[in-house]
N, C-alpha and C positions, 0 to 999 in steps of 0.2 A: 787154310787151316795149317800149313807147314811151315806159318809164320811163328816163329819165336813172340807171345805173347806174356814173356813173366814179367814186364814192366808194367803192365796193366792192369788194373784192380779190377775192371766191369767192361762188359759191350754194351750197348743199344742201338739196337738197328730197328727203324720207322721204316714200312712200306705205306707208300700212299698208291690203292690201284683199285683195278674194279675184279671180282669173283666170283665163286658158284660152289658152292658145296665142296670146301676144301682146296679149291684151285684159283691159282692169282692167275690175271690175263695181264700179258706184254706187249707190248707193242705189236712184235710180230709171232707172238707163242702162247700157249697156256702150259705151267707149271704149278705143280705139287705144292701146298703152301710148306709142306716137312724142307721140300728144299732150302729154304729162308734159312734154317738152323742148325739144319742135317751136318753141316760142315764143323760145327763149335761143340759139339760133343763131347767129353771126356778121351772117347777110344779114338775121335778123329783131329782133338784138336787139345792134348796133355796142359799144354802151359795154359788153357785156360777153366781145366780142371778146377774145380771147389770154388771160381768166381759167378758175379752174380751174370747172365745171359739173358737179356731185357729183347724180349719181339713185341712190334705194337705194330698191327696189321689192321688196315683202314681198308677194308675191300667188303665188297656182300659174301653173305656165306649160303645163301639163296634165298626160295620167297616166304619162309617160315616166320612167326612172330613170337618172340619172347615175352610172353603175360605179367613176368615180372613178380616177387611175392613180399609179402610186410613180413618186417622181423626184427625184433629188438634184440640185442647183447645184453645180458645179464650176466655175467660171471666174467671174471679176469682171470686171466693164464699167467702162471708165471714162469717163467725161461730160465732151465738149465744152464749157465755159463760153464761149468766144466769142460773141458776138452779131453776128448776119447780119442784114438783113433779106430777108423774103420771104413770099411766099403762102403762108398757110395756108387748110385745106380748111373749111367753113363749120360741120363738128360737131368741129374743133379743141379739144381741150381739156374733152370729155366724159369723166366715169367715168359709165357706168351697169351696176347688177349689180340682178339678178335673187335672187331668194331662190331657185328653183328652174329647172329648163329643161324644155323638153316632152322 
């Protein structure tokens, strides 16, 4: 994180591992999956402040099943392009998706 990142537009960082309710297994450890991102923060990692921060975590998140539900989009949104400035929250601009959920 105390790498100079302003030439950079985005990250993406792919875990490929096995887990249990919130924790990725290492070879020889189990950690926190917050670990994976905890470092790219806003408060921890400025130059990459306001870019987009892509987690895509391929682990179990334990033995629970996701039932899944039907749902159509009906209505369009349409996007603000103006520019304001103001505070954003410090996990601003995170995607992170799980492969499965407890």
């Amino acid at each position: 994180a105390l790498t100079d990142h302003s030439e950079s537009d985005c990250i993406i960082i792919i875990v490929l591992s096995h887990g249990n309710f919130g924790e990725l297994f290492a070879f020889d450890t189990t950690y926190e999956a917050s670990t994976v991102w905890k470092f790219f923060t806003a408060d921890n990692c400025p130059t990459m402040a306001g870019k987009p921060k892509v987690f895509l975590i391929s682990a179990c998140g334990g033995n629970g099943v996701d039932p899944g539900v039907d749902t159509e989009i009906t209505e369009q949104i349409e996007m603000d392009t103006s520019r304001r400035k103001f505070r954003i929250p410090i996990m601003a601009d995170f995607l992170i998706t799980f492969s499965s959920h407890p």
